[in-house]
Phi, psi and omega in degrees: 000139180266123178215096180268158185298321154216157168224129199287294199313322165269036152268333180295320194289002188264344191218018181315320189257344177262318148342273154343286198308346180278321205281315178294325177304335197273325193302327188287322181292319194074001150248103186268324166240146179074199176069167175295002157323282186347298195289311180299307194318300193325287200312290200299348169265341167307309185300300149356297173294325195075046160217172204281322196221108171233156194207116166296138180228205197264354167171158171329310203276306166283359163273326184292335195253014170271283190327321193285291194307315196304329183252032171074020180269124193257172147341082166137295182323152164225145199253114186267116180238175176257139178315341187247065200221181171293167203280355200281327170353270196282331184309294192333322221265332144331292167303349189254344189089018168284158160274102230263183191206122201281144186217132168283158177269172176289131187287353177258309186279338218047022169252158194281158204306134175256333173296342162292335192289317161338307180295324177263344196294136171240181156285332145271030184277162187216344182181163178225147175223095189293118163244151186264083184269147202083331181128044177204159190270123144314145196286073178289289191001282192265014172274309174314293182307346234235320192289319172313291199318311209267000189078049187222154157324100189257119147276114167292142125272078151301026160328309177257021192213060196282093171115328197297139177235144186273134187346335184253042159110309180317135197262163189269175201084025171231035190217275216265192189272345161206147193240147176219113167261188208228153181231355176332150177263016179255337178301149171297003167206087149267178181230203193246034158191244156241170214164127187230174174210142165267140190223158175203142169262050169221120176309317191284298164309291207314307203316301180291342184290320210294329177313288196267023169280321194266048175072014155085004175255142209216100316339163159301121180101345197216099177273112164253330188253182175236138170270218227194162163241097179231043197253166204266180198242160172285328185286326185273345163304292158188099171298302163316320211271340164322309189262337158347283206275032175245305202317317213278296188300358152284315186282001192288302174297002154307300162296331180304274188330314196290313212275340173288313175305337199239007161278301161343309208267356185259291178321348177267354187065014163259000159200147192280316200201175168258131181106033166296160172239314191245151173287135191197183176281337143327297161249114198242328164257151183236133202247133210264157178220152197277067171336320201248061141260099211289349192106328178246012172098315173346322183206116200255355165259046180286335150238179182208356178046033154331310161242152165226140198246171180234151177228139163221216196242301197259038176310291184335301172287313162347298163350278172296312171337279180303314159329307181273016184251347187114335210262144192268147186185129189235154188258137189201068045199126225277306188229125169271184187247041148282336185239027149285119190282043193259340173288356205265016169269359192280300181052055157285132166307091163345285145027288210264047148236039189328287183328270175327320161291326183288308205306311178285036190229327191244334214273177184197148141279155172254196171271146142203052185290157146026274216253017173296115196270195206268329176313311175301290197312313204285011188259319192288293236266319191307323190298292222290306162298357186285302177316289145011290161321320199231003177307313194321293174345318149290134185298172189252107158304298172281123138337313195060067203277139170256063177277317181297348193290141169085358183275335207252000000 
């Protein structure tokens, strides 16, 4: 059996005719950037999010560095991200000559830590950038207080959590001073290249982002401030505006998959629950858990699984194991970036990121799009006890670190 990590192609053949029909409407308009595609996406995803202001941009990657420019981070400011992300997180922050300053994660969520976050604000931090990673919300409550108390800037990254909601309901990118997602064709809303979105309630911030998405000019041509070419493309508006009124029920089925994956792996006798933390004879796999889930329906996007990860001892080999079985499986993320070197003028303490070093040492995603049926998963959980089983044969990988102790 064949299980690739994801597949584009039956989420398209499901929506095929509505697609098309979108791709000729852009072709036929002849506005290809910007334009009213744009503008129509921009409403629908306000109306979505529940927030006052959205702006398509040129990617997930490029709202951030919109954002950063928009509230003025300068040479020298410093920015608080977490170590453990994708690299545009800290890259963004880089580009501007600013100094991002790395925090460690939660060992349940893998989002970032807030009492580390406590720890580093200094006098020059200006803004923190909480990301809500894998599909589940950062812990805001005390990242927002931590933002009050200091005077500082909150950028959402919400790339992998489109739709997601935090435990009193709010979906993110309505807690900090600009929200940035992502439209990348691997997202739970991808579009058909690359694509992004900025989202804001402060009126004033709309005005400069939309100025400095087009190079900062206000006319066209007549510059006070300086931008970007960050502007969306039409064809990828709308792709989006297609697949919109599809997202809830993807990120649904999505969950249908994790509560499968995670009935399999317990009847397999590889984990007692999900948000084991330590490895044992119990748990030979660590099964991720939907923290903000109350239980009672109240809130229905508290995770969305853009990945669902996993943890063992022996990932590396595992890895390959499953790779020659068929099965698609990806590391996310192999090095964190205390220890990249393009970072290493930073002379971050390896030390003070435990939780992150074990995460990139153990952890793996499996597939879990749409349209994955019960068959593929329970063929995903069988390799993995197969494997499991038969592990001894394979060197010992996890450290056995004591970042976890006393946690679980």
């Amino acid at each position: 059996m064949k299980v690739p990590l994801l597949d584009l192609k039956g989420q398209y053949l499901t929506m095929k005719n509505e697609i098309d029909a979108a791709l000729i409407r852009t072709a036929e308009s002849q506005m290809f950037i910007m334009g009213p595609e744009v503008e129509a996406m921009e409403k629908e995803l306000c109306d979505y999010l529940g927030c006052k202001y959205a702006l398509g941009v040129s990617s997930g990657t490029d709202a951030l560095l919109l954002a950063l420019m928009a509230l003025d981070i300068k040479p020298g400011d410093e920015v608080i991200v977490p170590t453990y992300s994708f690299f545009a997180t800290a890259g963004v922050v880089a580009r501007l000559n600013a100094t991002p300053v790395f925090v460690d994660i939660d060992p349940f969520t893998f989002n970032i830590d807030p009492e580390d976050i406590a720890a580093k604000i200094t006098p020059k931090t200006k803004a923190i950038i909480p990301v809500h990673l894998y599909g589940q919300s950062a812990d805001m409550a005390p990242v927002m207080e931590l933002a009050k108390k200091h005077n500082l800037f909150v950028v959402e990254d919400g790339a992998q959590a489109i739709g997601v909601q935090y435990k009193d309901g709010t979906k993110v990118g309505n807690f900090g001073n600009i929200g940035c997602f992502s439209f990348f064709p691997s997202k739970n809303l991808g579009c058909f290249g690359d694509g992004g979105l900025v989202t804001t309630n402060d009126s004033a911030l709309y005005e400069r982002l939309k100025i400095m998405r087009v190079h900062g000019g206000k006319p066209k041509y007549y510059h006070k401030i300086i931008g970007g070419n960050f502007r969306l493309d039409a064809i990828q508006a709308a792709v989006i505006r297609v697949k919109l009124p599809h997202l809830d029920s993807w990120s649904e089925a999505r969950r249908k998959n994790a509560d499968l994956y995670t009935k399999y792996f317990l009847e397999a006798g590889l984990a007692e629950a999900p948000g084991k933390i330590e490895f044992n004879d119990k748990n030979k796999v660590l099964l991720p858990k939907a923290v903000y889930n109350p239980g009672d329906g109240s809130i229905k996007n508290y995770h969305i699984y853009n990945q669902y990860v996993l943890r063992v001892e022996k990932r590396n080999a595992l890895k390959q194991f499953l790779i020659d079985n068929g099965i698609g499986i990806e590391i996310y993320y192999p090095v964190p970036f205390h220890r990249q070197e393009c970072f290493a003028y930073l002379n971050a303490k390896d030390e003070d990121y435990p939780v992150s070093n074990c995460a990139c040492n153990d952890s793996f995603a499996v597939p879990i799009y749409p349209e994955l049926t019960p068959e593929q998963i329970k063929y995903v959980v069988d390799k993995i006890a197969e494997f499991i089983s038969n592990s001894e044969q394979y060197p010992m990988e996890c450290k056995h670190c004591d970042c976890m102790k006393g946690r679980s």
